[in-house]
N, C-alpha and C positions, 0 to 999 in steps of 0.2 A: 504494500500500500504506500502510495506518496503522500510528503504531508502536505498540504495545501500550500505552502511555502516553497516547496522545491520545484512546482511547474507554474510555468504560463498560458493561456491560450489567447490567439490573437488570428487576425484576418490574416490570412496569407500572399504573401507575395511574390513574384513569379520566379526570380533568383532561388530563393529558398526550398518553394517545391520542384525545382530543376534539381537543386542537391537533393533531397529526401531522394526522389524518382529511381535518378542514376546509383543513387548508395544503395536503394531496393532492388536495383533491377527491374524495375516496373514502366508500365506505361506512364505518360504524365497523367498529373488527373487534372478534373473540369473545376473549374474556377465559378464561381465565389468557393474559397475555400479556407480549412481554422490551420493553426498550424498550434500544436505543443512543444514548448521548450521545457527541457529539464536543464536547471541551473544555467538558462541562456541559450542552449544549444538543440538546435532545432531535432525532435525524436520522434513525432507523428506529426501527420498531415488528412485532414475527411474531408470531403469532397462534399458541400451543400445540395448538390446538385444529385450525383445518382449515390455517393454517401461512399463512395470510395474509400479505402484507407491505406495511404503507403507509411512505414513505418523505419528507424532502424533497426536494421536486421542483428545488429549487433548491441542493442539494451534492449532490458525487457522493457517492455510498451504496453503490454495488455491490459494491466490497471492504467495506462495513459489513454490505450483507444478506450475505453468506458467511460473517462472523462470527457473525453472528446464527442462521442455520442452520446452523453447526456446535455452538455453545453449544447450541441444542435438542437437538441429535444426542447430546455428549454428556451433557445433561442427563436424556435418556433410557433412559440405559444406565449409571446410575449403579450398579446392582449384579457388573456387566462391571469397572470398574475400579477398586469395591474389591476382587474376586475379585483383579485383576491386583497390586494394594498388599501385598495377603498373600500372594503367594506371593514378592515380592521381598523383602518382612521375613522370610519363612521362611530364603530365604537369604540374605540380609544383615541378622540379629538386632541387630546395633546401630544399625540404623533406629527398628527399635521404639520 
């Protein structure tokens, strides 16, 4: 398990998923896409698009890709919890 301290995730940029790709062996993938750093250093990459995931072959990644598609997950449903924001400031006003 990582601790929420040791990764990032961020929109991806095209330099970057060119290194993931080629360090995988993989095709590139489709773009809008997130990218996970551990300690800085770029270690998966999912694809928004058909949900691809290229990763390094050489650290474990599979609690990173689960971060990685749950951050899509809830990136997807960003209208779900501001619905759920207002209704807890409804009742609790001095969140507001």
């Amino acid at each position: 398990m990582l601790s929420h301290h040791a990764y990032t995730i961020r929109p991806a940029d095209a330099p970057t998923l060119e290194f993931l790709c080629a360090l995988a062996g993989a095709a590139p993938l489709a773009r809008p896409a997130l990218i996970a750093d551990i300690d800085g250093v770029p270690a998966a990459a999912l694809s928004l698009v058909d949900s691809r995931v290229v990763a390094d072959p050489f650290r474990q990644t599979s609690g990173l890709v689960r971060h990685l598609r749950l951050h899509r997950s809830g990136w997807r449903t960003r209208d779900q919890r501001d619905a759920v924001r207002d209704r807890v400031r409804a009742v609790l006003p001095f969140m507001a």
